[in-house]
C-alpha positions as CSV (number, residue, x, y, z in Angstrom):
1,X,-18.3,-35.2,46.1
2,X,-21.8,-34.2,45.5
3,X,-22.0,-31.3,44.5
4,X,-22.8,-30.2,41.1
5,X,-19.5,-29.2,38.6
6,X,-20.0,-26.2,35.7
7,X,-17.2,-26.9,33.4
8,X,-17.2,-23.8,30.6
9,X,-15.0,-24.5,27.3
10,X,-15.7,-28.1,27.2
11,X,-14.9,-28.6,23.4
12,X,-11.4,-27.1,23.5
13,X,-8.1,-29.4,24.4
14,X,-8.4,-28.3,27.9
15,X,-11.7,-28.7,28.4
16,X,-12.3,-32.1,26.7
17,X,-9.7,-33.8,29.1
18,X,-11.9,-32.1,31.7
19,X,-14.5,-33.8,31.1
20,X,-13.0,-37.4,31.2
21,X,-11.0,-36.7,34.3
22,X,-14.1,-34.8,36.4
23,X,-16.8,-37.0,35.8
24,X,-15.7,-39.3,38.6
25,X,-16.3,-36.8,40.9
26,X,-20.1,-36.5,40.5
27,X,-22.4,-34.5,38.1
28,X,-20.6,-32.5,35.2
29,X,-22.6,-29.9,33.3
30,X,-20.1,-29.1,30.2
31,X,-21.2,-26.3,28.3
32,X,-19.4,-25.1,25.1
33,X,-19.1,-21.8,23.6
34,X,-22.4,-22.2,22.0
35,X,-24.2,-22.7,25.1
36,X,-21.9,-20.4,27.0
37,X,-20.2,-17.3,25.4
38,X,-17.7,-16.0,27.8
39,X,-17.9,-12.3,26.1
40,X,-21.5,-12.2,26.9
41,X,-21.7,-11.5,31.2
42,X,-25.2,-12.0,31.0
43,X,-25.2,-15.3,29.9
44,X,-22.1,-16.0,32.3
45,X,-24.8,-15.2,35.5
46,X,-27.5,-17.0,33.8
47,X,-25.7,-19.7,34.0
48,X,-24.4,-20.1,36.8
49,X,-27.7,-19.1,38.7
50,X,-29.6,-21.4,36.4
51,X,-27.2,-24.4,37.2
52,X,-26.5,-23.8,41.0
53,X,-22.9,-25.3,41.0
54,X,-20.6,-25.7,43.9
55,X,-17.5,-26.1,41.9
56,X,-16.9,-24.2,38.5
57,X,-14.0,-24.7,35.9
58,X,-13.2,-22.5,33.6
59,X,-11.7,-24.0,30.6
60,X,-12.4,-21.5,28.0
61,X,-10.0,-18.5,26.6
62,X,-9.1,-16.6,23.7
63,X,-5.8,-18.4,22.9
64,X,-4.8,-16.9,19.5
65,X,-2.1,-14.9,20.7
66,X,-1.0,-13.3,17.6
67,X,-4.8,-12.4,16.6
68,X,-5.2,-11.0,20.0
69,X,-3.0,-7.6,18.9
70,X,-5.6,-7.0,16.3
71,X,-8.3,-8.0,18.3
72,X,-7.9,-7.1,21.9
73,X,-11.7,-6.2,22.8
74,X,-12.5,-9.8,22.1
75,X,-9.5,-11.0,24.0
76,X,-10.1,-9.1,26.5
77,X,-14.0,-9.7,26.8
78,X,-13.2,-13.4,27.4
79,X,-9.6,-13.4,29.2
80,X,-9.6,-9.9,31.2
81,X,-13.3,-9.3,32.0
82,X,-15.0,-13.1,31.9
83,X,-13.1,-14.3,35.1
84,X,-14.5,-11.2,37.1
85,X,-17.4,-11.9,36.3
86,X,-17.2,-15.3,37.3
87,X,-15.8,-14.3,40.3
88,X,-18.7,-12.3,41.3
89,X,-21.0,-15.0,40.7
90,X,-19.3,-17.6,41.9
91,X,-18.8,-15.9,45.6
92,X,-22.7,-15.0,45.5
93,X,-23.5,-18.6,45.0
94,X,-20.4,-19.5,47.7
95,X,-18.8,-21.8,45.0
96,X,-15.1,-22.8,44.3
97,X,-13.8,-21.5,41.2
98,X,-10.7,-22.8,39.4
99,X,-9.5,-20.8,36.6
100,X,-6.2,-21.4,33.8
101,X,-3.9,-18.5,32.8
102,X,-0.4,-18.6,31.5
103,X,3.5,-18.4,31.8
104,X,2.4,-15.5,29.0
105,X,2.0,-13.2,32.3
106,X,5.7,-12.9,32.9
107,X,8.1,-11.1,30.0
108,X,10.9,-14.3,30.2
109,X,14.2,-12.3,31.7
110,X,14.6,-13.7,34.6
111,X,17.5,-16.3,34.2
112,X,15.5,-19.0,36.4
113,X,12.0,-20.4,36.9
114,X,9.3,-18.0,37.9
115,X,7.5,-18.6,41.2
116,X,4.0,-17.1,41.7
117,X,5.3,-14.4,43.7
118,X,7.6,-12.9,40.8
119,X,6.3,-8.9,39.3
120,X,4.4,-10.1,35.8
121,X,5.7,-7.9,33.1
122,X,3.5,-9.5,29.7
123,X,4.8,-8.5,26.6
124,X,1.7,-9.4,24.2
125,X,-2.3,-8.2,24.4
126,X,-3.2,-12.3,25.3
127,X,-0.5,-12.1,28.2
128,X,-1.9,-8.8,29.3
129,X,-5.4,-9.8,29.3
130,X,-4.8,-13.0,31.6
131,X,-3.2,-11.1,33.9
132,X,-6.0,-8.9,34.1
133,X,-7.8,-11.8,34.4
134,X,-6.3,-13.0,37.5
135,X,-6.8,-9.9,39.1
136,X,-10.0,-9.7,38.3
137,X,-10.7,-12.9,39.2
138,X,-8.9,-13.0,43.1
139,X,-10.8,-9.2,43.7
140,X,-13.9,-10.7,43.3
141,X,-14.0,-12.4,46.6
142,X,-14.6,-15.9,45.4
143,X,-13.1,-19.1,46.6
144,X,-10.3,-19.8,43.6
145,X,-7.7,-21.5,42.4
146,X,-5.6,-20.1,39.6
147,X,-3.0,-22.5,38.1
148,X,-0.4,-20.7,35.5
149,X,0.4,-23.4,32.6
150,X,2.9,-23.4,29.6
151,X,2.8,-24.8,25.9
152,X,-0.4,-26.7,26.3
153,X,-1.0,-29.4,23.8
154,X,-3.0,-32.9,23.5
155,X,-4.4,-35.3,20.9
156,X,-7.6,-33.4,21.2
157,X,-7.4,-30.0,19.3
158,X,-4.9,-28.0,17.5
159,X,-1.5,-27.3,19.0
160,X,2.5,-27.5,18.2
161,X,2.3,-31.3,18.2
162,X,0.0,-31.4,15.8
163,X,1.8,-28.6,13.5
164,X,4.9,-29.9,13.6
165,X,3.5,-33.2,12.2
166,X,1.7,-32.1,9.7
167,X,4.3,-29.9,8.4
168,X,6.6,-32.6,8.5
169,X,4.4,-34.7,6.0
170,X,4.5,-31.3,3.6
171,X,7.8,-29.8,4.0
172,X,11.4,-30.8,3.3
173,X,12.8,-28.3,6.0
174,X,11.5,-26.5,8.8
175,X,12.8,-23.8,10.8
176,X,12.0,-23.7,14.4
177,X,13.1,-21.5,17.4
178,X,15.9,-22.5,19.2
179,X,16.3,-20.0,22.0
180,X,12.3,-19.9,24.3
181,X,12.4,-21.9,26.8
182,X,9.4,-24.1,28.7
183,X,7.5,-27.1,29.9
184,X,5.6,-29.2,27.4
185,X,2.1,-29.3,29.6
186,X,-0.2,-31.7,28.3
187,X,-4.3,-31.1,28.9
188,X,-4.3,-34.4,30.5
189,X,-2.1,-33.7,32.9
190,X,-3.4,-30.4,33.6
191,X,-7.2,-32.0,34.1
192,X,-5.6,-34.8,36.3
193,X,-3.7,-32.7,38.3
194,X,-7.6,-30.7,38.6
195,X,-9.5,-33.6,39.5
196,X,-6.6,-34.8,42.2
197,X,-6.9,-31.6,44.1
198,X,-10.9,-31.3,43.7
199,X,-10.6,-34.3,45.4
200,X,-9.2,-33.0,48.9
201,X,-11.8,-30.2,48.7
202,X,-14.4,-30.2,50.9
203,X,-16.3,-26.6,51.2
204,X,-16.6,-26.5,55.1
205,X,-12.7,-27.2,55.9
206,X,-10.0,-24.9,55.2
207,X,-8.3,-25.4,51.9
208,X,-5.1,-23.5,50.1
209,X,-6.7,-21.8,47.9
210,X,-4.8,-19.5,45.6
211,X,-2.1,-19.1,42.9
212,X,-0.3,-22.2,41.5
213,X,2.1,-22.8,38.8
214,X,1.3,-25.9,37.1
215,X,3.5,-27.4,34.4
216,X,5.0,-30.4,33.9
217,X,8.7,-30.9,34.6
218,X,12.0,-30.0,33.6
219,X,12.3,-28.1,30.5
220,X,13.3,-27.5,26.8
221,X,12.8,-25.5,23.4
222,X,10.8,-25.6,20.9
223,X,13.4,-27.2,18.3
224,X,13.7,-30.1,20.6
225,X,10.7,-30.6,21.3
226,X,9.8,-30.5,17.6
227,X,12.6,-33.3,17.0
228,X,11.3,-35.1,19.8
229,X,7.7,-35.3,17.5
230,X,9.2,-35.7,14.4
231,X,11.1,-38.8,15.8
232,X,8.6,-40.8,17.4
233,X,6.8,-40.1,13.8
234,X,9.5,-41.5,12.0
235,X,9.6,-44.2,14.8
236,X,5.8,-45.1,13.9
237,X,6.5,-45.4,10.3
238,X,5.3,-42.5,9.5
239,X,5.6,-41.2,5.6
240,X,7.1,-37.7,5.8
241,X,8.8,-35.5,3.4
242,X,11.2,-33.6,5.5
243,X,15.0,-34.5,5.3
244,X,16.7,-36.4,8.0
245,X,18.8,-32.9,8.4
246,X,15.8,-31.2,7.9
247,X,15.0,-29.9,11.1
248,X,16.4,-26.5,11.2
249,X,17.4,-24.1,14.9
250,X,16.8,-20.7,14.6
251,X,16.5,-17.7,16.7
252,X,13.4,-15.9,17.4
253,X,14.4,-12.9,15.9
254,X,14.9,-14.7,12.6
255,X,10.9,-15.5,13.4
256,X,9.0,-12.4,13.5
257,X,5.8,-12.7,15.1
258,X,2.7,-9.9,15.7
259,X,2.8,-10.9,19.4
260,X,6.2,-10.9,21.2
261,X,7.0,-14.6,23.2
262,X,8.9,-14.6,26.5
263,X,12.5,-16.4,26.2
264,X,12.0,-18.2,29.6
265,X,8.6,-19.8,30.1
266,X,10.0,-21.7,32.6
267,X,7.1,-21.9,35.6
268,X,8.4,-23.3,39.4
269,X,5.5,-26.2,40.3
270,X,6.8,-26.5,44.1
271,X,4.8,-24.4,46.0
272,X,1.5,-26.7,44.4
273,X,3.3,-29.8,44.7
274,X,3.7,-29.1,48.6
275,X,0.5,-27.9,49.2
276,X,-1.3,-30.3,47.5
277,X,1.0,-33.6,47.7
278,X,1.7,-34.0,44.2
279,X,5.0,-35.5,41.9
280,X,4.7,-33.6,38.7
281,X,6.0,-35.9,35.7
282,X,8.4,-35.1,33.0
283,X,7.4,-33.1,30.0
284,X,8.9,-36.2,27.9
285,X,6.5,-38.4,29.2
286,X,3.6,-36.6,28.0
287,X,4.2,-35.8,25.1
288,X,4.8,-39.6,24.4
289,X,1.5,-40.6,25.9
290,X,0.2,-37.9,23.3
291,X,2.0,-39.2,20.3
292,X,1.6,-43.0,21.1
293,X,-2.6,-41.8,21.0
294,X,-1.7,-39.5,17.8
295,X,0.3,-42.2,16.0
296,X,-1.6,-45.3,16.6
297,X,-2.2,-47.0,13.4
């Protein structure tokens, strides 16, 4: 592949496994929020213009969800209006774009795993702003490809693994939600998975462009995936204060929040996997490649 990648949001989780997992396919230009600040549209065209890409990945979002009710003209300046934007300027220039929203889009009734043709119903200003996002983004005529994720997390950046292990070195109980549901997704997985189907693009042969869900598989909640962390800690020798019956299940309602979670984050990956030929591995196996990096001595 020769043609020249724009990856935006290089220095978050997301975009640092990006970088590693791209730069086999040619020439990466990784710009941060520094040199690229998704709330400013100018700079967005500048950018691109300046930088002639075929392919551009857009990494960066506003991700505090609970800020986001108090702050929705930012979240929506970067989530909501950004990828239109994009869009715009990516179909001018006839580039691909590949863009990252969220299981956040759906409002978690449904009793099985959404598929990307299920109504989204968000129930928080960051879920309502990727959606608007996505829209956005597949009216402005560009070549795209929008994967959904859940529950991102790697050894780069701040996320529930980390948490969770911290707290567990300051606590001696903690109380964690028992009854939301998803897939574990780690940012290596979701740049691998990027870099394998950038791979089978090629701009003058048709391609699938589109919608995807992309987690990893299967499924669990939060208080099991925090026991999971807090075992392989105790595992590695790890020095923690919290209790051996520490770890405590509770309901969500028992953890009020300013932005409301879907129960069922739960994302169906086969409609990518058959397009795109690709076995999507466990959750559990993730997060142990992340905590074996984490908990290296």
């Amino acid at each position: 592949m020769n043609t020249p990648i724009l990856l935006l949001g290089c220095n978050g989780q997301l975009g640092f496994e990006l970088q590693r997992a791209l730069a086999p396919l040619g020439q990466v230009i990784a710009l941060d929020h520094h040199a690229c600040d998704l709330s400013d549209p100018a700079a967005l065209r500048r950018q691109i213009t300046e930088h002639r890409p075929g392919i551009i990945v857009n990494a960066a979002a506003y991700t505090a969800v609970d800020r986001a009710e108090s702050e929705p003209e930012m979240a929506n300046a970067v989530n909501a209006l950004a990828p239109g934007v994009l869009g715009e300027a990516a179909a001018r220039a006839g580039a691909l774009i590949v863009h990252y929203s969220t299981d956040y889009v759906f409002d978690g009734q449904s009793a099985e795993p959404y598929q990307e043709s299920d109504a989204p119903n968000p129930l928080n200003v960051y879920g309502q702003s990727k959606l608007a996002g996505e829209q956005a983004l597949r009216a402005s005529g560009a070549k795209h490809l929008i994967f959904r994720t859940s529950w991102v997390f790697g050894a780069h950046g701040n996320n529930f693994v980390k948490t969770m292990l911290r707290l567990a070195t300051e606590r001696e109980t903690l109380n964690v939600v028992a009854d939301q549901y998803g897939a574990p997704t780690s940012a290596a997985l979701l740049a691998e998975v990027t870099a394998q189907i950038l791979t089978q693009y090629r701009p003058a042969e048709q391609f699938p462009f589109g919608l995807y869900h992309l987690t990893a598989s299967g499924a669990t909640n939060w208080h099991a995936y925090a026991a999971r962390v807090i075992a392989a800690a105790r595992g590695a020798g790890r020095p923690l204060k919290l209790a051996a019956d520490g770890l405590n299940a509770i309901p969500a309602s028992a953890y009020p929040l300013p932005a409301a979670r879907p129960a069922n984050s739960r994302l169906d990956c086969s409609l990518l996997q058959r397009a795109f030929g690709l076995q999507l591995p466990s959750w559990q196996a993730g997060v142990d490649r992340v905590l074996q990096e984490i908990l290296r001595p």
